[in-house]
C-alpha positions in Angstrom: -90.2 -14.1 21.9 -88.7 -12.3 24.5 -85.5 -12.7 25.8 -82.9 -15.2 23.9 -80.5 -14.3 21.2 -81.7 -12.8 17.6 -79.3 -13.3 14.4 -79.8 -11.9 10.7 -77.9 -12.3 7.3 -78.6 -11.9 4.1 -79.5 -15.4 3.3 -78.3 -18.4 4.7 -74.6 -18.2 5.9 -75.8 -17.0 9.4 -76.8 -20.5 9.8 -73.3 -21.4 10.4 -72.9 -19.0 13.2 -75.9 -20.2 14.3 -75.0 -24.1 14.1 -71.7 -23.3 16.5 -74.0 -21.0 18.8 -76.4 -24.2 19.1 -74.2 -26.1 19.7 -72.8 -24.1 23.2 -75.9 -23.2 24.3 -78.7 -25.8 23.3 -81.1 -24.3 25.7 -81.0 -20.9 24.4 -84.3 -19.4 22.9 -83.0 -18.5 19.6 -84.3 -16.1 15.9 -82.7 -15.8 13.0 -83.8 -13.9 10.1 -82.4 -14.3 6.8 -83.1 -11.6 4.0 -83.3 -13.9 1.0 -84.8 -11.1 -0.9 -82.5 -8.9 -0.7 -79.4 -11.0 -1.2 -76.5 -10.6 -1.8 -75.7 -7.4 0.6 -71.6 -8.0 -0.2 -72.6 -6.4 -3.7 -74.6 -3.1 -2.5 -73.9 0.6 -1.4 -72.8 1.5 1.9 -76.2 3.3 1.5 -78.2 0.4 0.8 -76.4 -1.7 3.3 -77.0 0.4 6.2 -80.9 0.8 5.4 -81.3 -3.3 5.0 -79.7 -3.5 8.6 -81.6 -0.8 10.1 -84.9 -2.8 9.1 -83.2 -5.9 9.9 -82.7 -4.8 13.5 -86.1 -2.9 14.1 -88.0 -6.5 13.2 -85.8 -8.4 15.6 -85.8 -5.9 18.3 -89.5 -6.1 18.4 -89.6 -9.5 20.1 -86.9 -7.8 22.8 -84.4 -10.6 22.5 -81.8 -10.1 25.2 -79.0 -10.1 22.6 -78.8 -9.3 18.6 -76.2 -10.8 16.4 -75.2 -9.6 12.8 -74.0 -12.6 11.5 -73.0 -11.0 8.3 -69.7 -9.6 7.5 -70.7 -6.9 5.3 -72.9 -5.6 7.6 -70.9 -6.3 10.7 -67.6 -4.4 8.3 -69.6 -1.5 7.2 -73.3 -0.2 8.9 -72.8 -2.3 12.9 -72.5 0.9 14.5 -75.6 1.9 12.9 -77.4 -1.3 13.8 -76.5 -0.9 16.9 -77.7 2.6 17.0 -81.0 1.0 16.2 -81.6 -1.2 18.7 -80.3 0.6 21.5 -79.7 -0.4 24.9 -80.3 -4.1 23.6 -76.8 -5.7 23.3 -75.0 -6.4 19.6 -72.4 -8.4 18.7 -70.7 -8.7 14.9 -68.7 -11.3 13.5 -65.4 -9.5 12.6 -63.5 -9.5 15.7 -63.5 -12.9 17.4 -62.0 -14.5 14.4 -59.8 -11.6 14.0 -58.4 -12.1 17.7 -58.1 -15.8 17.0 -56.2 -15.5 13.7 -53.7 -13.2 15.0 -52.9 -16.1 18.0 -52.7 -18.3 15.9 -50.5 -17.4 12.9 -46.4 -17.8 12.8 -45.6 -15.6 9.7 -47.5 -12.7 10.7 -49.2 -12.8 7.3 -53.0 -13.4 7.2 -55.4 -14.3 4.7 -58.9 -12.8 3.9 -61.5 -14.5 2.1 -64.7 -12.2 1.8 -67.1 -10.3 -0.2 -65.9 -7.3 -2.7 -67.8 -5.0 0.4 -66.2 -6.2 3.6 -62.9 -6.3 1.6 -63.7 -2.6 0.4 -64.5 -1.8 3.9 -60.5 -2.2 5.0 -62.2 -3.9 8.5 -59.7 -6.3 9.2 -56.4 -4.2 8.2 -57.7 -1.6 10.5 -58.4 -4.3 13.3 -55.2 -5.7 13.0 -53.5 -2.5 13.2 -54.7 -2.1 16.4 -54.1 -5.7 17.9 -50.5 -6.2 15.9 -49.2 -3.3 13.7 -46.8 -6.2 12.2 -49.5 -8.3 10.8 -50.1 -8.5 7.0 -53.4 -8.7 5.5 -53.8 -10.5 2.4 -57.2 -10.1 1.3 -59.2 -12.0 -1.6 -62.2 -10.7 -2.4 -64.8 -14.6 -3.5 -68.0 -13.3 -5.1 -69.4 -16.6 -6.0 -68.9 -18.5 -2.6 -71.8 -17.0 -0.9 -74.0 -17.7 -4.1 -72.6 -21.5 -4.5 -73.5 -22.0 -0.3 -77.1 -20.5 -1.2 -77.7 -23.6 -4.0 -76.1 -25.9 -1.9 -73.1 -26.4 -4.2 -70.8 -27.1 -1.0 -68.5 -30.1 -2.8 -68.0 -31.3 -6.0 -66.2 -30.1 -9.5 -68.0 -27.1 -9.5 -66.9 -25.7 -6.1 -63.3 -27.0 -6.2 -63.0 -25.3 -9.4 -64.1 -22.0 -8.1 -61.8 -22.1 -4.5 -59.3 -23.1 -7.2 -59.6 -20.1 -8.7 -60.3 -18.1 -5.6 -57.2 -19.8 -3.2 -54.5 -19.8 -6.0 -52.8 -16.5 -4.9 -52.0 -18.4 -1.4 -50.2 -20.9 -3.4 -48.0 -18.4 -5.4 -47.5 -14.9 -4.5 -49.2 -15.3 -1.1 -47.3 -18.0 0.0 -46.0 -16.3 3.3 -50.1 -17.0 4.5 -50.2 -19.1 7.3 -53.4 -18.5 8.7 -56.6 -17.4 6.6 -60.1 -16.3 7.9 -62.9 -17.0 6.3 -64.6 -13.4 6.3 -68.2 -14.3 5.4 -70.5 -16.4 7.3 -71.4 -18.5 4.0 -67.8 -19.6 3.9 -67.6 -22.5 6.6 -69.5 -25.2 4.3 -66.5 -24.9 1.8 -63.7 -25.6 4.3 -63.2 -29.3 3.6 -62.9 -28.2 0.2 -60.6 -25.3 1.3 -58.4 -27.2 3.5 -57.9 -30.0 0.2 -56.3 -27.1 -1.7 -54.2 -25.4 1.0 -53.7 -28.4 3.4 -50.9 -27.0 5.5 -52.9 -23.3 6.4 -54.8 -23.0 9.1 -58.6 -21.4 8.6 -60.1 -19.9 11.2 -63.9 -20.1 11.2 -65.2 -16.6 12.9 -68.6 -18.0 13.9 -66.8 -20.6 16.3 -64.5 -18.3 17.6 -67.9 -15.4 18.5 -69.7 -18.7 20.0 -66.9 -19.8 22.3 -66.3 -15.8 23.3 -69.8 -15.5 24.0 -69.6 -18.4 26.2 -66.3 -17.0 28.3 -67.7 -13.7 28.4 -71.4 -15.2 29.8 -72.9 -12.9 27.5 -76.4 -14.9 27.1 -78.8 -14.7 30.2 -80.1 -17.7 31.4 -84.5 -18.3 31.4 -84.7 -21.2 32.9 -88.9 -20.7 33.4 -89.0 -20.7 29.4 -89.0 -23.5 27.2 -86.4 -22.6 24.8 -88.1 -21.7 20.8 -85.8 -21.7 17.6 -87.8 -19.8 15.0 -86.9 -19.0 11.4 -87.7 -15.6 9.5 -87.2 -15.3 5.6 -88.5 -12.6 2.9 -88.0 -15.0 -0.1 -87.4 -18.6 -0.9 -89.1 -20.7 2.3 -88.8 -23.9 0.6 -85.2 -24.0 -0.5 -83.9 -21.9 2.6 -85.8 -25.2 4.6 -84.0 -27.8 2.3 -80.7 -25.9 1.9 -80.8 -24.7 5.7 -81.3 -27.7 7.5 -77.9 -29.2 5.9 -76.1 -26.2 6.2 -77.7 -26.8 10.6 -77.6 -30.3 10.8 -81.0 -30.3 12.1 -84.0 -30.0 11.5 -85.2 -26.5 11.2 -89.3 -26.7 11.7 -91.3 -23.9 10.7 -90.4 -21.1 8.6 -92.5 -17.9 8.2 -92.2 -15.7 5.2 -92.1 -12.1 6.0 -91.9 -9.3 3.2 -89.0 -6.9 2.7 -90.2 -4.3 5.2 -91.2 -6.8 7.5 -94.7 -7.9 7.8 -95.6 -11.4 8.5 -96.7 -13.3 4.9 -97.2 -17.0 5.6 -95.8 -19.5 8.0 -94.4 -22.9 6.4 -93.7 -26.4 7.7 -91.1 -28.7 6.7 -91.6 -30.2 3.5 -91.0 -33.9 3.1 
């Protein structure tokens, strides 16, 4: 690959940054790499975190994409600049501050919700964001450890996931009741929303993967190739056959081949679709 946009997450919650970012721009070249091995990066060190993303970003800055995303919270919240630093001069983008910019349009109250990870919650991101967009702003932040691991088995509905954004959502519907708005501060989120929205129908969730694809768009941030046939390929270090069964719902398309890479990055195996 060269040229085209490059994404990477910890597993498989990129894919719904990636599903919005297809859906704008369905002639982009596209990569995404998903750390399977290595997830969940919510629960790590700062340490650890910034070393996964500094190997995430050498492999995809080796096929010189014209743009790399981090669509992951915890690393977008706590080790971008050094991902950045990494791929230097080839453009970054995070996942923190599109939806941050939309949430604070949209809500009446002034008082925000945060679902995310233990890590990006630790990391105080989004109260320090808003303090610079709206001082007046009120974070209310719940940290959801077992979302990203229910999206990863594909539990996305049923009594087992409403029971969990049960537990999760119930501070919005007593002490947190001021919350008007809510951002769902991890890209593995997005699949629970219909079960979200059941539980706190009157709040309005804001999905930060839509908001970075329709920014990207305003801002013509991805260049055009129009001599390449556009490629969407797939990188994993663990799990090929259940990120391809998983993935391709969490997409809505079919997802091809996926090649198994190792931890530090050297190409395993290459897998089809299974049927």
């Amino acid at each position: 690959m060269s040229g085209g946009v490059a994404f990477f997450d910890s597993g498989m919650g990129g894919l719904s940054v990636l599903k919005h970012f297809l859906e704008l721009f369905p002639g982009t070249s596209v990569t995404y790499l998903g750390d399977t091995a290595r997830f969940p990066y919510g629960t790590k060190s700062r340490e650890t975190i910034v070393r996964f993303a500094r190997e995430d970003a050498r492999f995809l800055a080796e096929m010189n994409p014209d743009l790399i995303i981090a669509a992951c919270f915890t690393v977008s919240s706590q080790a971008f600049d050094e991902f950045s630093e990494e791929v230097n001069p080839i453009p970054t983008l995070g996942v923190l501050e599109a939806g941050a910019r939309a949430a604070a349009g949209l809500t009446r109250s002034g008082s925000i919700g945060v679902l995310a990870t233990e890590g990006t919650i630790s990391s105080n991101a989004y109260p320090r964001l808003f303090s610079r967009m709206n001082p007046a702003i009120g974070v209310f932040a719940q940290p959801c450890p077992l979302f990203a691991p229910l999206v990863e088995e594909g539990w996305i509905s049923g009594p087992v996931a409403e029971a969990v954004s049960m537990e999760y959502l119930s501070p919005y519907l007593t002490k947190w009741k001021s919350v008007d708005t809510i951002i769902l501060g991890c890209t593995h989120y997005p699949p629970l929303l219909p079960v979200f929205q059941k539980i706190l129908p009157d709040v309005r969730f804001v999905d930060p993967g839509y908001e970075l694809a329709r920014e990207i768009l305003s801002r013509n941030l991805v260049k055009n190739h129009p001599e390449a046939l556009p490629t969407t390929r797939f990188f994993v270090t663990d799990g090929v056959e259940r990120f391809l069964r998983i993935g391709q719902n969490l997409l809505k398309r079919p997802m091809g081949n996926v090649t198994l890479v190792d931890p530090v990055f050297e190409k395993l195996a290459e897998h089809g679709e299974r049927g």
